[in-house]
Each structure stands twice: as C-alpha cells, then as structure tokens.
C-alpha positions as CSV (number, residue, x, y, z in Angstrom):
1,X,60.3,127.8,20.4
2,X,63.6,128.7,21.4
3,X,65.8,129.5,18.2
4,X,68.6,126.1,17.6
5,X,72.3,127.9,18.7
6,X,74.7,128.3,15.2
7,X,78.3,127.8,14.6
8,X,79.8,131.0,14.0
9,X,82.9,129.8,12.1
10,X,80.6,127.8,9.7
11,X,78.8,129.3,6.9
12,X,75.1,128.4,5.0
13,X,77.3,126.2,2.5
14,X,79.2,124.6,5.7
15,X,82.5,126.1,5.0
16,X,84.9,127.3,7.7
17,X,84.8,131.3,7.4
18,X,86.1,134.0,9.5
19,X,83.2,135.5,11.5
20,X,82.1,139.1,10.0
21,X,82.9,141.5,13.5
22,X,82.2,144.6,11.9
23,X,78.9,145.8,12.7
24,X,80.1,144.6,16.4
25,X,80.0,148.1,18.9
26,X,84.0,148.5,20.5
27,X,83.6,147.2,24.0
28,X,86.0,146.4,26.6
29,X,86.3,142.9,26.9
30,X,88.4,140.5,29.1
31,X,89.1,136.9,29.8
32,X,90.4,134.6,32.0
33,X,91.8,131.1,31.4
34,X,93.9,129.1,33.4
35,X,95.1,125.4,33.3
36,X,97.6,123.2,35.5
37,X,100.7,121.4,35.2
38,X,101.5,118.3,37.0
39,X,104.8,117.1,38.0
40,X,106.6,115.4,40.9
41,X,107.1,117.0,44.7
42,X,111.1,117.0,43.7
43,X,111.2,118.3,40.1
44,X,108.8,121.2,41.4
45,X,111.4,121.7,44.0
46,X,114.1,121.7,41.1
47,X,112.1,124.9,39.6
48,X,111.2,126.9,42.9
49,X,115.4,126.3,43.5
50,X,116.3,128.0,40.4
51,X,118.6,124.8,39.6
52,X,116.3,124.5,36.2
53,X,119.1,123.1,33.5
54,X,117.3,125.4,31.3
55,X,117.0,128.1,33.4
56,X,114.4,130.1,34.7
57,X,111.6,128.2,34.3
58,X,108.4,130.5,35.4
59,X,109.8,133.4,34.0
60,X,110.4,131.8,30.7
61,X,106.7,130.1,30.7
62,X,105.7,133.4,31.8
63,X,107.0,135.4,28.7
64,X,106.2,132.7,26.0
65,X,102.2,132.8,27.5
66,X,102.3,136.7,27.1
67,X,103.9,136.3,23.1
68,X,101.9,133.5,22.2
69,X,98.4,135.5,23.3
70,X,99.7,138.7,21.0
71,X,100.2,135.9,18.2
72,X,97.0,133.8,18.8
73,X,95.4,134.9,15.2
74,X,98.6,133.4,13.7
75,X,98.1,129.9,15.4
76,X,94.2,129.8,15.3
77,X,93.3,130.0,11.5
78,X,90.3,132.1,11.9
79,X,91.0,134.5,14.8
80,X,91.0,137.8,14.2
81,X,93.9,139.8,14.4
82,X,93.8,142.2,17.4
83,X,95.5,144.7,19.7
84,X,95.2,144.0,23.2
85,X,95.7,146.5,25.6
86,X,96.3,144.2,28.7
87,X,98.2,140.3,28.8
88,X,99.0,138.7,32.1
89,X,100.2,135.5,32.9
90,X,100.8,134.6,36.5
91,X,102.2,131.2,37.7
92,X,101.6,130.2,40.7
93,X,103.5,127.2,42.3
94,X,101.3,124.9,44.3
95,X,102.7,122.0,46.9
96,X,99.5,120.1,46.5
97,X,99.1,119.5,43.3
98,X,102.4,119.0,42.8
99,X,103.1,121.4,40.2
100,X,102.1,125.0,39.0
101,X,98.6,126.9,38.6
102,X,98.4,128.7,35.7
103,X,96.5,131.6,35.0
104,X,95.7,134.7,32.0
105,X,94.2,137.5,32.0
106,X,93.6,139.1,28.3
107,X,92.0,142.3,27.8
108,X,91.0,144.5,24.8
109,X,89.0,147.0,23.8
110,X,87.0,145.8,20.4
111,X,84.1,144.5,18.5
112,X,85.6,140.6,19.6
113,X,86.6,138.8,22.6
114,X,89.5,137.3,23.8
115,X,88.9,133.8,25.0
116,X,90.9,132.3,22.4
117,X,94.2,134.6,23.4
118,X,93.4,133.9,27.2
119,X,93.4,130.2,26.6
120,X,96.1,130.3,24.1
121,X,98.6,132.4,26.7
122,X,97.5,129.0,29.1
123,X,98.7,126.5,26.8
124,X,101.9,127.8,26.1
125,X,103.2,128.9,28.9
126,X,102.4,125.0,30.1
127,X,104.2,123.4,27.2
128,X,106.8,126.3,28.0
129,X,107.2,124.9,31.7
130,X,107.1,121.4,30.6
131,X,109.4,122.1,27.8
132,X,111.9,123.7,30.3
133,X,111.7,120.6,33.1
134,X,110.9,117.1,30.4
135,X,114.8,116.1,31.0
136,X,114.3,115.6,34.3
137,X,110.3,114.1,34.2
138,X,108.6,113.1,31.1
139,X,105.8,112.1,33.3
140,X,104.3,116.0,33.6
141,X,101.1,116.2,33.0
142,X,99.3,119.3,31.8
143,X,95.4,119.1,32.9
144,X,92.6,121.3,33.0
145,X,93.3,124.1,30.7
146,X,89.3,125.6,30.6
147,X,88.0,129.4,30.6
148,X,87.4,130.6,33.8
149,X,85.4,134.1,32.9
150,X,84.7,136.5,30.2
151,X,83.2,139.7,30.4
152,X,81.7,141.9,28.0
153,X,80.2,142.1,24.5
154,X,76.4,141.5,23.2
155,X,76.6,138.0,25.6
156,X,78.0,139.5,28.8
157,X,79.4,137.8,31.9
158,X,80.4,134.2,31.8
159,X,81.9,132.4,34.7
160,X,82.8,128.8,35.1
C-alpha cells in the first residue's frame, strides 16, 4: 500500500513547525513561476509609452520581484532563510492578453528549494505593476500566478 503523503510544515501534535533541512545533501536547485496581469489595450499602451505617472513601470515591478524573492523567509513565516545565487524576473508585455507575462527564475545551491522565492518574486512584481498603473484602471486583474518547474533535490524535476 502506497504510504498517505504528510504535511511537512505540520508536526505529530499538529502544530505549524519549520521543516528540519539539515540532514538535506546541498544541491543546486531552481524554480520557475510566473503569473499574469490583466489590464486594458490603452493603459498597457500607457506603460510600453513610458508616460507611467509613476514612472517606469516594468522596471520598478522588475526590481521589487528580485527584493521581495531575497526577503521571502521574512513574508512566509516558516521559510527558511537562504542565499540565492541567481533571481530573475523578466516581464514580458503581451497585446493579447492585454497586459504583461510575468516570469522568475530562482536559483540556489542548498539542502531546500526555492518555489516559494520563485512564486513570491511573481506576486510582487504584479502588485508592483498594478500598484504603479491602479490610477488610471482599478479594473487589473492579476491571474494565474502557478509554478511552472523545479528542479533538483531528493524529488527532482517538476514541470506544469
């Protein structure tokens, strides 16, 4: 009989707990997240102008994805603390959505992975670009934020 999958976070007594990594081998590990924003044909156009009141817009959501993955054990209450060798957040502006594609890439050599700090990197640089463009539409709509791979450690390759 296949053995019933465990919460990691929970312990015997059913308390949260931080997970125990280190008996966990250092092993390059990377993830990939990514997630949308939805907006209007003209207020994308406003961003790809550069006539942003805020600014520049992709840059700035770029940025704030990169700080917010380095500072993911401080949002996520039981995420462990770690130094990652590799953030990237790219932003890709797409006519048919309307809106922007965005996408991380987190990478670190260690004994955990870095699915929360790829999904984390996501989020924020969303609420970063819909910070930066709500005065103009309220209506934006960030969708789809999901993990798209992970590779490495004891469970391998995962791909949506």
């Amino acid at each position: 009989m296949a053995e019933r999958p465990v919460l990691t976070h929970i312990d015997a007594q059913g308390e949260a707990r931080m997970v125990d990594v280190s008996d966990k081998p250092s092993t390059e590990r990377i993830a990939i997240a990514e997630g949308r924003v939805i907006m209007t044909a003209a207020t994308l156009e406003l961003i790809l102008s550069g006539n942003a009141k805020k600014g520049d817009v992709l840059g700035t959501a770029r940025i704030a994805g990169i700080m917010a993955a380095k500072r993911t054990s401080e949002l996520i209450p039981l995420c462990h603390p770690l130094a990652l060798s590799k953030v990237t957040v790219d932003i890709a502006p797409d006519a048919a959505l309307p809106g922007c594609l965005v996408q991380a890439t987190v990478k670190v050599t260690g004994p955990t992975g870095v699915e929360m700090e790829a999904l984390t990197a996501v989020s924020v640089a969303c609420l970063t670009i819909y910070d930066m463009i709500k005065a103009v539409e309220r209506g934006v709509r960030i969708d789809g934020i999901h993990l798209v791979e992970k590779l490495g450690g004891k469970s391998g390759r995962y791909r949506a």
